[in-house]
C-alpha positions in Angstrom: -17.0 -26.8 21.9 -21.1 -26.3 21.9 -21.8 -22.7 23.5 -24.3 -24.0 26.1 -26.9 -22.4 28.8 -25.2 -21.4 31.9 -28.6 -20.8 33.8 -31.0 -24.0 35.4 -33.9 -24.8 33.9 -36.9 -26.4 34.9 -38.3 -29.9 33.6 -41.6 -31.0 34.8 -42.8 -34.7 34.3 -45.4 -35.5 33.0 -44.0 -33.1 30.2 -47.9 -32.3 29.2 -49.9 -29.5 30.1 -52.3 -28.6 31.4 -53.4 -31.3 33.6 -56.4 -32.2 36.1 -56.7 -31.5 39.7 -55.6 -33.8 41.8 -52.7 -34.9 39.7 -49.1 -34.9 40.5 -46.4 -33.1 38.6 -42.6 -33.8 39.4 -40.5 -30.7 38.8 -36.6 -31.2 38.7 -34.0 -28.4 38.7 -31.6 -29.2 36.4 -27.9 -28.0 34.9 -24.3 -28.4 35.3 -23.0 -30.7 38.3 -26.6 -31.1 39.8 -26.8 -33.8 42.6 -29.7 -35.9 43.3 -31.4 -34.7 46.4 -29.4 -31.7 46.7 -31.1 -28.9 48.4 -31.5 -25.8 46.4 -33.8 -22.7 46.2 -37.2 -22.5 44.6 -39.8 -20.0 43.8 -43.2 -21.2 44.0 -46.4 -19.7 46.3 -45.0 -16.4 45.4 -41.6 -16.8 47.5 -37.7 -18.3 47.6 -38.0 -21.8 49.5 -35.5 -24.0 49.5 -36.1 -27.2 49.2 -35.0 -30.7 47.8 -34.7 -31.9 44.5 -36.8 -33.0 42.4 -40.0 -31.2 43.5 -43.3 -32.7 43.8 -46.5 -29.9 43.1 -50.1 -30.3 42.9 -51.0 -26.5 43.0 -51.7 -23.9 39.8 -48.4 -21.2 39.6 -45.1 -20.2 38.4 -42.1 -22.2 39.3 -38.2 -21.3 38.9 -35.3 -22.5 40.7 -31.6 -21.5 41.1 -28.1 -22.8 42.0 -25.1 -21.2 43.2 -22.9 -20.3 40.6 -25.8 -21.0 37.9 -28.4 -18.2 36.6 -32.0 -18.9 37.8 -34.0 -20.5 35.3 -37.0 -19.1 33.0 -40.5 -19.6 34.9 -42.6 -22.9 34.5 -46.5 -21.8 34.8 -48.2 -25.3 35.6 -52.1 -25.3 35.5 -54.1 -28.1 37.0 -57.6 -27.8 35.6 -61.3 -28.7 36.9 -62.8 -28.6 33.4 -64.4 -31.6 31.5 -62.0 -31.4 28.4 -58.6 -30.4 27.8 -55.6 -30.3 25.1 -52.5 -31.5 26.1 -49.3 -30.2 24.7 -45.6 -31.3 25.6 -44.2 -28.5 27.9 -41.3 -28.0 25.1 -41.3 -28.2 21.7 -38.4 -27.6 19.4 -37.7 -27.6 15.8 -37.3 -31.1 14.0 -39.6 -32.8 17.0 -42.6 -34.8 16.4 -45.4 -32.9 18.6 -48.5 -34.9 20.1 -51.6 -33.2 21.3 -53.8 -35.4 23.2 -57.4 -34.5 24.2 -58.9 -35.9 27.5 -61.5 -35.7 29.5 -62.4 -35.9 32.9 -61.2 -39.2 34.7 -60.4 -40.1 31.3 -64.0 -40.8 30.2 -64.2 -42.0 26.4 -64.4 -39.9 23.9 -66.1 -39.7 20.5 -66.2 -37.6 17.8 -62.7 -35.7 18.0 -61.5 -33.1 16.0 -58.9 -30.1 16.4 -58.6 -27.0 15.7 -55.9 -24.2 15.2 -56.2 -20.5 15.9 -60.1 -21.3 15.7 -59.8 -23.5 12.2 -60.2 -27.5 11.7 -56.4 -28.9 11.8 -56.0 -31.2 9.9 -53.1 -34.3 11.5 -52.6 -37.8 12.1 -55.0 -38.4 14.1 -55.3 -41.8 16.2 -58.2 -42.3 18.3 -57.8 -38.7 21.3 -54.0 -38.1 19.9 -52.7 -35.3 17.3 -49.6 -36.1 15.9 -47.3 -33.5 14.4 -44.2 -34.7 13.0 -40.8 -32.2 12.4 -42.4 -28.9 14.0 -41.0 -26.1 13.1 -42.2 -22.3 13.6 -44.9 -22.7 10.9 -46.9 -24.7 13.5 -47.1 -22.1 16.3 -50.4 -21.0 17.4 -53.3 -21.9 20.1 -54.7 -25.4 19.7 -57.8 -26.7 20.9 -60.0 -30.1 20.5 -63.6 -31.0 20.5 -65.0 -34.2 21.4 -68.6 -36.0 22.8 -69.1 -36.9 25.8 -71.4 -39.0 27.7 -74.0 -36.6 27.8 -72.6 -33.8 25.6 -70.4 -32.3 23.2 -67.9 -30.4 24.7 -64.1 -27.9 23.3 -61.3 -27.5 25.2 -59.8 -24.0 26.2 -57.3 -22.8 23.8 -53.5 -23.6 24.3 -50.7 -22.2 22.7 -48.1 -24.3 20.8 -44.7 -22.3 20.8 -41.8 -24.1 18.6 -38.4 -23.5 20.0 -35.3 -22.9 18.3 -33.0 -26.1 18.4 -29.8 -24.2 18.3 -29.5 -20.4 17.3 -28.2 -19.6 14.0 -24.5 -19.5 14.8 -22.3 -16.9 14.6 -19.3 -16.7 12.4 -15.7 -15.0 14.6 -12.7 -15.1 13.5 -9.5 -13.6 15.6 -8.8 -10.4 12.9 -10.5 -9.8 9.7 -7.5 -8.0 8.8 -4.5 -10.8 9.0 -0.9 -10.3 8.0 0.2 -12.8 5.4 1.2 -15.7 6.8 0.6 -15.2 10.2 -2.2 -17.9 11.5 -6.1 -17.5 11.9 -8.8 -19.0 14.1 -12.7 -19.3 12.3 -15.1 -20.3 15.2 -19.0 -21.0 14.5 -20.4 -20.6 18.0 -23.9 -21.4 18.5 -26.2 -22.5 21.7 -28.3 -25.8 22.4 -31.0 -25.6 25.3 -30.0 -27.6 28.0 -33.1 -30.2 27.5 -31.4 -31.2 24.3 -27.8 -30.5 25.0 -27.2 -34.3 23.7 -28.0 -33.0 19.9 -25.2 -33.7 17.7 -24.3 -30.9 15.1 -21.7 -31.0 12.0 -20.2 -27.4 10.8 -18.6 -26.6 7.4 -17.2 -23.5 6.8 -17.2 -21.4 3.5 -15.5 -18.5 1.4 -16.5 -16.8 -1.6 -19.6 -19.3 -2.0 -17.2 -22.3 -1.5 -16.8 -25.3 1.3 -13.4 -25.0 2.4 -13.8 -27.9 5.0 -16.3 -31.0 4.9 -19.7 -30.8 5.8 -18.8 -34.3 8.5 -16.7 -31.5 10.5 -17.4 -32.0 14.2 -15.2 -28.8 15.2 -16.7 -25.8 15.5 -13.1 -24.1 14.9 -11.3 -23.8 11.5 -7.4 -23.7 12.1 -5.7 -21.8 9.2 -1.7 -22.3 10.3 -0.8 -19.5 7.4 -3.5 -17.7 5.9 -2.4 -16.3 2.5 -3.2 -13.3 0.1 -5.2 -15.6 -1.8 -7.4 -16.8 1.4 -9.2 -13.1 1.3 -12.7 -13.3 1.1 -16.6 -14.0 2.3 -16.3 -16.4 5.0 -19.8 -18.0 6.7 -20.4 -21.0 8.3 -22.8 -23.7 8.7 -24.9 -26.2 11.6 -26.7 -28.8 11.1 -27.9 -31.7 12.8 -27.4 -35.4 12.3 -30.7 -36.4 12.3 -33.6 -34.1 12.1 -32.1 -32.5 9.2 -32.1 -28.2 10.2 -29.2 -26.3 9.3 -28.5 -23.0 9.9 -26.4 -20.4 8.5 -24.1 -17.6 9.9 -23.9 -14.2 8.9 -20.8 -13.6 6.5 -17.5 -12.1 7.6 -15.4 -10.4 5.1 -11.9 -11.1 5.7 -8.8 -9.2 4.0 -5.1 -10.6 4.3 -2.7 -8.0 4.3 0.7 -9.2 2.4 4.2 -7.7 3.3 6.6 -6.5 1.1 10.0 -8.4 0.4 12.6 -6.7 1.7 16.3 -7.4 2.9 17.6 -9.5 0.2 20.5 -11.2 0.6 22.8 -13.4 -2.1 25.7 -15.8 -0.6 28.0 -19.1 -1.9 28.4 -22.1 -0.1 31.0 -23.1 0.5 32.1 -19.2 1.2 35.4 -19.1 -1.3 35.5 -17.1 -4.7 37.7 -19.7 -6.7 36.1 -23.6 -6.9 37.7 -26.3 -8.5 35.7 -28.1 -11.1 34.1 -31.1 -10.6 32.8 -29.8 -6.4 29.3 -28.6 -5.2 28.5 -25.1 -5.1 25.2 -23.8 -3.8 24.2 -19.5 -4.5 21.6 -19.3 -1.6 19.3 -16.3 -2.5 17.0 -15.4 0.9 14.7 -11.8 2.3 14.4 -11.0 5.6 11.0 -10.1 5.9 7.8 -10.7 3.0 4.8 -12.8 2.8 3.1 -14.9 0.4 5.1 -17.2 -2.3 8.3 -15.5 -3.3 9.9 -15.9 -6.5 13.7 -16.1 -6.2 15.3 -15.8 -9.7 19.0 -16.0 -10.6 20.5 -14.1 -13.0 24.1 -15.0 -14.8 26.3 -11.7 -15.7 24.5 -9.0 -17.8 21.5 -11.8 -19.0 17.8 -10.6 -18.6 16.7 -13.7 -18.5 16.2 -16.1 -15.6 18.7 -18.6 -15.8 17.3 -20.4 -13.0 13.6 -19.8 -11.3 11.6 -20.9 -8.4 8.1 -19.9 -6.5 7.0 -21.1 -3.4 5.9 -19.9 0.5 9.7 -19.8 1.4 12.2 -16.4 2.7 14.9 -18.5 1.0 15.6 -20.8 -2.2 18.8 -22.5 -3.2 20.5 -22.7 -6.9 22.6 -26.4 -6.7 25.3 -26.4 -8.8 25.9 -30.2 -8.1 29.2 -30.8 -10.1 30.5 -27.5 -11.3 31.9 -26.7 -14.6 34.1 -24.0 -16.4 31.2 -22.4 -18.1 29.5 -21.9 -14.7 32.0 -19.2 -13.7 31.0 -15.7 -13.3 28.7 -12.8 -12.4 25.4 -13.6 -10.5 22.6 -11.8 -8.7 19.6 -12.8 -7.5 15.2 -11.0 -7.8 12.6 -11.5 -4.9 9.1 -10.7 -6.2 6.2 -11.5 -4.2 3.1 -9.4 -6.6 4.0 -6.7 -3.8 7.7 -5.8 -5.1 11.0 -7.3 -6.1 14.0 -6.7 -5.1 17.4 -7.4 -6.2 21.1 -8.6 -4.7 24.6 -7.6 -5.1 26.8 -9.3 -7.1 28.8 -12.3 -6.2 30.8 -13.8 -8.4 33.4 -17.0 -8.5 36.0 -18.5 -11.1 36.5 -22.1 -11.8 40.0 -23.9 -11.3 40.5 -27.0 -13.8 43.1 -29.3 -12.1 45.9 -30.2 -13.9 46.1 -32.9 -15.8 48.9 -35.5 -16.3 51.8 -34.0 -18.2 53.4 -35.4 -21.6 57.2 -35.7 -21.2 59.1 -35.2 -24.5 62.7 -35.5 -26.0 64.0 -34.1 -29.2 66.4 -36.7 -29.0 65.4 -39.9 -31.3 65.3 -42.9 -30.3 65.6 -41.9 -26.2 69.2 -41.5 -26.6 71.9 -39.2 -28.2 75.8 -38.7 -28.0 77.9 -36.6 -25.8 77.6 -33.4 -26.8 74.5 -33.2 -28.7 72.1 -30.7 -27.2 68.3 -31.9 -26.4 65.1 -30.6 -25.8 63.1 -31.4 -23.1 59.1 -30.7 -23.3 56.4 -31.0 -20.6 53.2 -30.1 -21.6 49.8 -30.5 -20.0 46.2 -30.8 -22.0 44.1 -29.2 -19.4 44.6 -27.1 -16.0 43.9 -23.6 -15.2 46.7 -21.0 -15.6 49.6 -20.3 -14.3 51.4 -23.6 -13.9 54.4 -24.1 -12.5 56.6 -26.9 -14.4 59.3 -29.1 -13.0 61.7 -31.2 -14.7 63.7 -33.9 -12.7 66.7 -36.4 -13.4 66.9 -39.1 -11.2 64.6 -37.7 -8.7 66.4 -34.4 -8.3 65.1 -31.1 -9.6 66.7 -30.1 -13.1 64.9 -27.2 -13.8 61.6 -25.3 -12.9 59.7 -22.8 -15.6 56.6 -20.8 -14.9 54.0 -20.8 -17.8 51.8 -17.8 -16.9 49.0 -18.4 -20.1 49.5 -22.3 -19.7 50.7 -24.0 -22.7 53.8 -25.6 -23.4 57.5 -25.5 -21.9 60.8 -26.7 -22.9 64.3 -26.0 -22.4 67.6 -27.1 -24.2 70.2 -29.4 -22.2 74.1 -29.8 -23.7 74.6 -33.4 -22.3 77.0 -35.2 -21.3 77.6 -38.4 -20.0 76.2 -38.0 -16.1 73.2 -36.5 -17.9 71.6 -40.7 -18.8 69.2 -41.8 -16.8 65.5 -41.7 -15.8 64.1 -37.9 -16.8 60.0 -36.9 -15.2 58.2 -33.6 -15.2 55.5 -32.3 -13.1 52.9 -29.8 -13.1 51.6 -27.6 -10.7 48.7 -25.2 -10.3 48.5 -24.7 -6.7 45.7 -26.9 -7.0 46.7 -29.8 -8.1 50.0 -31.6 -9.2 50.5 -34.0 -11.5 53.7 -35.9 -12.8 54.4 -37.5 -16.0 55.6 -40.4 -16.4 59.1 -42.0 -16.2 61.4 -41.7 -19.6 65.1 -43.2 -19.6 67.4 -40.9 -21.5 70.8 -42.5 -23.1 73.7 -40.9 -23.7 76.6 -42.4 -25.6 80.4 -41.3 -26.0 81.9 -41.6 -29.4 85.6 -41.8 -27.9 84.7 -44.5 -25.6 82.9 -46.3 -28.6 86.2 -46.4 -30.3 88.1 -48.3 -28.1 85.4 -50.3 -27.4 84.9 -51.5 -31.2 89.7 -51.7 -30.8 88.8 -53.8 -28.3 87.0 -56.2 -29.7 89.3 -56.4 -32.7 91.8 -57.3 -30.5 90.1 -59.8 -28.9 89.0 -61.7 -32.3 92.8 -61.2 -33.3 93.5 -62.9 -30.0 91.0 -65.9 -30.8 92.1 -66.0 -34.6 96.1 -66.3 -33.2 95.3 -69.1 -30.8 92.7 -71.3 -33.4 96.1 -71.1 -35.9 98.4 -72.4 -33.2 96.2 -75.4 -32.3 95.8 -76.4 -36.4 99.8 -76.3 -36.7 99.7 -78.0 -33.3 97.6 -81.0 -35.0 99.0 -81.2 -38.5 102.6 -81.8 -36.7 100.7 -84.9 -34.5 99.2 -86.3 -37.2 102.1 -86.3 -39.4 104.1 -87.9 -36.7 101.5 -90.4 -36.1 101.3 -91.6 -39.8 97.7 -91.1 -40.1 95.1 -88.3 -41.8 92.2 -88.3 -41.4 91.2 -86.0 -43.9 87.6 -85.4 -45.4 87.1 -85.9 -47.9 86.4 -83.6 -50.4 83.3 -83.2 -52.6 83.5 -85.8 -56.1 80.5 -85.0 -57.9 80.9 -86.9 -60.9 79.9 -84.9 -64.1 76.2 -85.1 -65.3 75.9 -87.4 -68.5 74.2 -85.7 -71.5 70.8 -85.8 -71.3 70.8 -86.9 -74.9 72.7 -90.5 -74.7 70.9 -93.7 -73.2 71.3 -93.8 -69.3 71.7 -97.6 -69.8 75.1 -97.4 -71.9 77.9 -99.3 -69.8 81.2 -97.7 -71.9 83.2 -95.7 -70.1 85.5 -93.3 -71.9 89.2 -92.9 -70.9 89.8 -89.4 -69.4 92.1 -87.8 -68.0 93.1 -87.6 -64.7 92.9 -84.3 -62.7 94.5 -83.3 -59.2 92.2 -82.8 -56.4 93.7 -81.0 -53.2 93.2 -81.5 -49.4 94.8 -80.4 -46.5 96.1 -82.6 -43.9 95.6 -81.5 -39.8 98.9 -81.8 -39.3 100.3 -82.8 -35.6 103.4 -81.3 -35.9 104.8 -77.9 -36.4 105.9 -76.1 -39.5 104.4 -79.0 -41.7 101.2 -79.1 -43.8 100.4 -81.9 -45.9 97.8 -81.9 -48.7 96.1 -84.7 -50.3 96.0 -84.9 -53.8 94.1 -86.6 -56.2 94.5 -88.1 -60.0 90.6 -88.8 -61.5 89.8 -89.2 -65.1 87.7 -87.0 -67.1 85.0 -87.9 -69.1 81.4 -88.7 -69.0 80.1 -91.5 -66.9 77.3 -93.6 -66.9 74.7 -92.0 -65.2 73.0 -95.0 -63.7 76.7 -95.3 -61.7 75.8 -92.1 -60.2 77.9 -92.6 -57.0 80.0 -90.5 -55.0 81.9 -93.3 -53.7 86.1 -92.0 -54.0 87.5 -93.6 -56.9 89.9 -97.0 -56.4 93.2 -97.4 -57.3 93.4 -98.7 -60.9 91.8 -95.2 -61.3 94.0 -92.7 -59.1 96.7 -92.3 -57.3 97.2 -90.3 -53.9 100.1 -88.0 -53.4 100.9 -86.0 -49.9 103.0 -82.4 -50.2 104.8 -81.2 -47.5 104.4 -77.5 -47.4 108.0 -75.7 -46.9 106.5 -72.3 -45.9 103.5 -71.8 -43.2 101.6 -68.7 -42.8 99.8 -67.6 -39.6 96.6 -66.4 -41.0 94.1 -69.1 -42.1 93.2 -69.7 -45.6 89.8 -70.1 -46.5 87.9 -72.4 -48.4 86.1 -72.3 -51.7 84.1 -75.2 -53.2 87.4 -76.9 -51.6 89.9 -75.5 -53.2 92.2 -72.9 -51.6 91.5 -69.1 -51.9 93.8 -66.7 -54.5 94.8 -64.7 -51.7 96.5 -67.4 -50.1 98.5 -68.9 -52.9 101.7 -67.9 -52.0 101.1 -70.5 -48.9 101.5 -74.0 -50.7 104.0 -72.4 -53.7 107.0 -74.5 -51.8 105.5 -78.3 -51.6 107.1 -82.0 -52.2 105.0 -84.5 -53.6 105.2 -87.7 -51.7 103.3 -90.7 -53.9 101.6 -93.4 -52.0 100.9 -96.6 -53.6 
């Protein structure tokens, strides 16, 4: 806030003086938490009166008054004048006002013919008719004024008065709460500066500068400049500035050097989070680099084993900074320390350092054995191998859910071991992988393990069986040839009469037919009976044939004959069949026959 007058003051009304006998002036006492028609002390007639106020006076002399808790105020010397002419002046005048001097005369009798004068020279103004008018006084215009004018019955000058322009406001004064700050610690600029109590009402703005540069805007209403952290960079020339809203006076204050004082780093301090030497790849880990005591902007800078360079920098107003390794990877392990500089010094931080952990990944299950499955005996190797994971790794093998074996691979890598199997060794084989990280198992392989000995009489077995079939299909055939011999009838098929093709040289239309000889076609009967086959034989003609009788029907019986043969000997094994006649191997069958002629 405004510094303002803690002492009364006196204001007389009219505000002119002088002015004639017999005129009234009103003189009021006024300052902070005045009441009307309070009774207070005042000094007039030489003595300490108290009286009320306002004060009404008609008498030449020096007036003051004074409140409890308030300084007296300055004296008021009021003059009440018997001459014919006099100059008027306003009882205050301060810088930036418009000033009017007004010449009277006796019971205001008109006046011609003015003109005014300064220390005893013609002033030249805006005059209008008996008033001077002197707009934005300032302390060039001080001096004794005085006017001449005719009168009825002569020309008459005024006694001198003297014009004294007051200061508005002092120049204000620039304070601050240490010229020599600590970094960083906060400072309070104050432009303090004091307004008479007539015009306490004035408005002022107040900028503050450094160096020959605003460093807050000229519209400032505060008086105070706040400076939460002042900073090496903020020493300097600091002054400040007033100025009114309206009459346009500013004022400057005398400069202030001020000199921050910056503190060394110190106390350095490197740490992971989360707090563990060994992180698995893939998580979050944060190196937090922080001093306990410096000022200004720090530069924390992170160095990576025996590298000079920065591998990772930052600079701002901060006793801490934080390197984010969001998703860590293998290359990220290692060796790192941390450098504070702040222009003072730098410092530097032990060594931490952390390794990175690759999880496992899903192991590859493996048989030498081709084809997933081997014989009784044979010996097979089983592989479990993983692609990534940190070392060592622990390696399980199970069959049928049970543990089989376990190897330890201290570098990594891949692991096997030999199995003689035998036939409780089939079934579903897995392997799994451990590096106290994380575990993964492989997936599920079906091993198959035969037995040659077993296979054996398996295969006997099913020779038997066929034997078996083959016995019983005989049976029923000898079964039916003996029923159907019985029964007089056989129903044979016949077989196959494909006529020979005619040479493609003679006329297809030629109706001859050559004689030729007959030849014996054979067919056995089903019989229904036992012991007895019967085969059906018949007598056709050779020769060639017309080809446009190309049919297959069996030939009638001006052509053949038909002639049955009872089979002496019979044979348990079945003969087979050949383009229907009767295979080599089982000649020896219808050697023994009788040839029975049908008609």
């Amino acid at each position: 806030m405004l510094a303002a007058a803690k002492k009364a003051v006196v204001i007389p009304s009219p505000s002119w003086i002088p002015v004639f006998k017999g005129e009234k002036v009103t003189l009021t006492c006024s300052g902070f938490h005045f009441l009307e028609g309070e009774k207070l002390w005042w000094f007039y007639e030489q003595k300490w009166q108290k009286k009320s106020n306002p004060l009404e006076v008609k008498k030449t002399g020096e007036y003051r008054c004074e409140k409890d808790g308030l300084m007296h105020s300055d004296p008021v010397y009021l003059l009440f004048s018997t001459d014919d002419l006099i100059l008027q002046t306003p009882y205050s005048v301060f810088e930036g006002d418009t000033v009017l001097l007004i010449c009277r005369g006796w019971n205001d009798v008109l006046l011609k013919h003015i003109s005014y004068y300064k220390d005893k020279k013609p002033f030249s103004g805006v005059n209008t008719n008996s008033t001077l008018s002197i707009p934005h006084a300032n302390s060039d215009h001080n001096g004794w004024y005085s006017c001449k004018a005719q009168l009825k019955w002569s020309q008459k000058t005024s006694k001198d008065v003297k014009l004294q322009v007051l200061e508005l406001f002092s120049p204000p004064k620039m304070k601050t709460t240490t010229s020599e700050p600590m970094e960083g610690t906060p400072v309070t600029l104050s432009c303090e500066t004091q307004l008479p109590l007539q015009r306490s009402d004035t408005k002022l703005n107040f900028s503050f500068f450094r160096d020959g540069r605003v460093i807050t805007s000229t519209q400032q209403k505060s008086q105070v400049l706040q400076i939460p952290a002042i900073q090496r960079e903020d020493s300097g020339s600091y002054w400040c500035e007033a100025e009114t809203m309206t009459q346009d006076i500013k004022k400057q204050s005398e400069h202030v050097k001020i000199s921050v004082k910056r503190i060394p780093v110190s106390g350095i301090l490197l740490k992971i989070r989360p707090p563990k030497t060994q992180v698995i790849e893939g998580e979050k880990l944060v190196l937090e680099c922080s001093v306990a005591g410096g000022t200004g902007n720090i530069t924390f800078c992170w160095h990576k084993d025996n590298v000079k360079d920065c591998l990772r920098k930052k600079t701002q107003y901060s006793l801490k900074e934080e390197f984010v390794f969001s998703t860590i990877k293998k290359s990220d392990e290692g060796r790192y320390h941390c450098v504070a500089d702040n222009n003072i010094n730098n410092i530097s931080s032990g060594i931490v350092a952390f390794s990175v952990i690759i999880p496992v990944s899903r192991p590859l299950l493996t048989f030498s054995a081709t084809g997933m499955q081997t014989v009784v005996g044979n010996v097979v190797e089983l592989r479990c191998e993983v692609l990534r994971g940190s070392a060592p790794i622990f390696y399980q093998f199970y069959h049928k859910g049970l543990i089989l074996e376990t190897i330890l691979a201290p570098f990594g890598g891949i692991v096997s071991f030999n199995l003689s199997v035998t036939i409780e060794h089939s079934g579903n084989y897995s392997c799994k992988a451990n590096n106290s990280f994380s575990s993964q198992l492989s997936e599920i392989l079906e091993l198959s393990i035969l037995d040659p000995t077993g296979r054996s009489l398996l295969i006997m077995g099913i020779m038997l069986s066929l034997l078996g079939i083959l016995s019983l299909t005989a049976v029923v055939l000898l079964i039916y040839f003996k029923l159907k011999r019985k029964s007089g009838r056989s129903p044979v098929s016949k077989p196959s009469r494909d006529l020979p093709i005619t040479d493609p040289q003679e006329s297809g239309h030629s109706n001859s037919i050559t004689p030729v000889e007959l030849q014996p076609i054979y067919a056995n009967v089903t019989p229904f009976i036992e012991n007895v086959v019967y085969s059906e034989v018949w007598n056709m003609k050779q020769g060639k044939i017309n080809r446009v009788n190309n049919s297959v029907t069996p030939p009638e019986d001006k052509y053949s004959s038909v002639t049955y043969s009872e089979v002496k000997t019979y044979s348990p094994s079945i003969p087979t069949w050949k383009d229907g006649a009767i295979d080599k191997n089982h000649e020896d069958v219808t050697e023994n026959y009788e040839n029975v002629l049908l008609s």
